[in-house]
C-alpha positions, 0 to 999 in steps of 0.5 A: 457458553462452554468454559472449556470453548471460551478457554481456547478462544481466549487461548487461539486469540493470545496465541494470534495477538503475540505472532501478529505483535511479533510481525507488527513490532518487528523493526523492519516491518515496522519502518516500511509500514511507517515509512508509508504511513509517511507519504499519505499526504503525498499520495493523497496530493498525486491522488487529486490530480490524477482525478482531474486529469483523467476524469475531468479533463479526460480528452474524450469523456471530461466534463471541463475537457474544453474549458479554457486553460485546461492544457495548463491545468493537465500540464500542472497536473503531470508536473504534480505526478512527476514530484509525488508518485513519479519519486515515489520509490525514492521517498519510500527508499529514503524514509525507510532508512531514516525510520530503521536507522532511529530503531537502532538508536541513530539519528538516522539521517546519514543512514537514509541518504546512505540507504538512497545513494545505495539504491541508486547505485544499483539501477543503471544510469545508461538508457536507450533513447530514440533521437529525432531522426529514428535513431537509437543513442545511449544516454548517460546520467539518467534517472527515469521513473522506471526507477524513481516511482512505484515501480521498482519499490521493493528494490528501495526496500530491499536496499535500505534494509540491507545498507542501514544495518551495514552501516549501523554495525561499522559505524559502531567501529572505533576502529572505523572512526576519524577522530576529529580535533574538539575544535570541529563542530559536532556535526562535520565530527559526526560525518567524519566519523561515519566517513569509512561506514559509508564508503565501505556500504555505497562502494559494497553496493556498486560492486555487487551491481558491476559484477551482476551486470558484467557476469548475468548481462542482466541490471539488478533491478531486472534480477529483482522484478524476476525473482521477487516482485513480479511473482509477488505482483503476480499472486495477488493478481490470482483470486485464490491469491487475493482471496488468502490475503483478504481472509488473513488481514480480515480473520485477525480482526476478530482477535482485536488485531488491525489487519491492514496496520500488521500486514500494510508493510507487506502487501502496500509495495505490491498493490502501488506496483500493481497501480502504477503499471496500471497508471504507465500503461493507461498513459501510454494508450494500452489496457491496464494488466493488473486487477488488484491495485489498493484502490481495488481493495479500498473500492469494493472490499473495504467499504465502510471499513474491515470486513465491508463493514457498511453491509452490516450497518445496513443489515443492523438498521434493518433487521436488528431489534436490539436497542443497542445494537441498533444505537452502535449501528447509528452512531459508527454508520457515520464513521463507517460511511468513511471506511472507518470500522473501529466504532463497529468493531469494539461496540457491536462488538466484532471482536471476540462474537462468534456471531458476527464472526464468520460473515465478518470473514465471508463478506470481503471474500465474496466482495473480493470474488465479484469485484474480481469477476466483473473487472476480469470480465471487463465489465468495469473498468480496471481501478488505476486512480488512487483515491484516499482510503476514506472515500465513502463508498459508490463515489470510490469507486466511479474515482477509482476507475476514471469516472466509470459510473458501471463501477459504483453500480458494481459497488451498490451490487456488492453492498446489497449481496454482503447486507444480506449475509449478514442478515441471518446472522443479525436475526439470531443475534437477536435471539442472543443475549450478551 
């Protein structure tokens, strides 16, 4: 290979890994990603029985939908939803504020109650409820998961990463602080101390949300799905926009960077947006209005791992005569069947091979296009179960989509199509010497 061209591989990749470093090690990219990394045993839970209700106690296609009990079970089921992705938007909000708060060297608790009480200070408390006799009444007090799931997560983002550097900076303040006798234990001191910070952000917080409310006729969390998340939403509901998605969190693997690690924190809120208005409205009877939900990724785009990685284990197995690649190929097949990469990644390798370069980039875009396709055609059915991430392939995605064996089918499709991609490019990798 040229000096010259290895020089400006080498040099696009250094220039790649420090921009993603800087996205990755930023301190509030860094909580949010974290903070959900936080709730994937949560998730997983939701996750199980959302599978049993809707695909094995499904009222018209369940397998055990006439077992006994099986009302019982579905009400367990419900009950598990409503404590997991049903406050899903509060625990995010919450572990948010404790992670941003720890990078600025607190403790961190205070400053995540502090970040929650600040979310729920924005939503309205006040809802329009149907009585028995048809009739419309206001109730007052009430949190419904219209502002504690999925839903409105990107204004408990927003609000932690607003109030927990507001609070940081004022408590700082020793102007600000109560100085408490010696006699007073540390932990009633230290809340004193952070007395006035936390009147100060909570009643900031209340007043913005009066004021937008009073002047606009519009709630906050109504401003913030306009402004910021249903466009947002939205894009990732176009091709074109999923499609530059999957191309950038796919491209910087092959400089050695985790594209889901470094881009999660942005698209994560997204997609369980995009999955929980599917949830709400398969509840309710309707069709679900969105495509791309993360079980949509996780299905048809990322089988096996980055870059549908089970397609060029296959084509390795099966075309490939060097020895080495064929025994890498063995050994991170297993890991692959879980949609773990790494072993492919850093053994065949994929980082920094031009070879397996460019249908490393091009597989997940034609994944991506055929899912797309077939879901917008309706000849699947649109993914609105989350299932975990490590789900081999084929079973991913009949769970995703409530038991639609035409899903799995779609998958086998996709397998076939990026096997074959990859496919020349393993044939001239054999003509290659390393």
């Amino acid at each position: 290979m040229d000096k010259g061209s290895m020089f400006n591989k080498e040099a696009l990749g250094e220039k790649i890994a420090f921009y993603a470093d800087k996205i990755a090690t930023n301190r509030f990219i860094a909580a949010i990603r974290d903070a959900f990394a936080s709730t994937i045993p949560i998730t997983i839970a939701a996750a199980l029985f959302l599978l049993i209700n809707n695909v094995l106690l499904a009222p018209d296609t369940g397998l055990l939908r006439n077992m006994p009990g099986h009302a019982l079970i579905a009400e367990i089921g419900d009950q598990v939803y409503n404590g997991t992705l049903g406050v899903l938007g509060l625990m995010v909000t919450f572990l948010i504020g404790l992670r941003l708060a720890k990078s600025y060297g607190s403790d961190g608790a205070l400053e995540a109650i502090i970040a929650l009480a600040c979310y729920v200070t924005l939503v309205p408390n006040v809802i329009n409820v149907t009585g028995l006799d048809g009739k419309d009444i206001q109730a007052a007090g009430a949190l419904t998961q219209t502002y504690t799931s999925a839903s409105a997560m990107l204004l408990g983002i927003i609000a932690a990463i607003v109030s927990v550097p507001l609070v940081v900076k004022l408590s700082a303040n020793s102007k600000l602080k109560i100085k408490m006798p010696d006699s007073v234990p540390p932990a009633i001191a230290k809340s004193f101390n952070n007395l006035i910070p936390a009147i100060f952000t909570v009643s900031l917080f209340a007043i913005f949300e009066v004021t937008l409310r009073t002047l606009s006729g519009h709630t906050v969390p109504e401003v913030v799905v306009t402004i910021l998340q249903a466009p947002l939403v939205g894009g990732f509901q176009t091709l074109p926009g999923i499609l530059s998605y999957v191309f950038l969190s796919t491209f910087v693997f092959i400089f050695g960077i985790h594209g889901a690690f470094v881009f999660g924190a942005i698209s994560s809120p997204i997609l369980l947006a995009s999955l929980q208005q599917n949830i709400e409205a398969i509840q309710a009877g309707a069709g679900a209005p969105n495509i791309v939900t993360q079980p949509f990724l996780d299905a048809y785009v990322y089988m096996g791992g980055g870059g549908t990685m089970i397609c060029l284990v296959i084509a390795v197995l099966i075309w490939s005569k060097r020895d080495d690649q064929r025994m890498i190929a063995k050994l991170g097949g297993v890991s692959s069947l879980f949609n773990i990469s790494e072993p492919m990644m850093f053994g065949l390798p994929i980082v920094f091979n031009p070879v397996y370069a460019i249908p490393f980039c091009i597989v997940p875009m034609v994944s991506t296009i055929v899912a797309y396709i077939a879901t917008s055609l309706q000849l699947v059915s649109p993914t609105y179960i989350l299932v975990p991430w490590v789900t081999p392939p084929i079973l991913s995605g009949y769970l995703a989509t409530a038991g639609d064996f035409r899903a799995a089918l779609l998958q086998v499709v996709i397998i076939v199509i990026g096997t074959l991609i990859y496919m020349p490019f393993v044939l001239f990798s054999n003509k290659v010497k390393d």
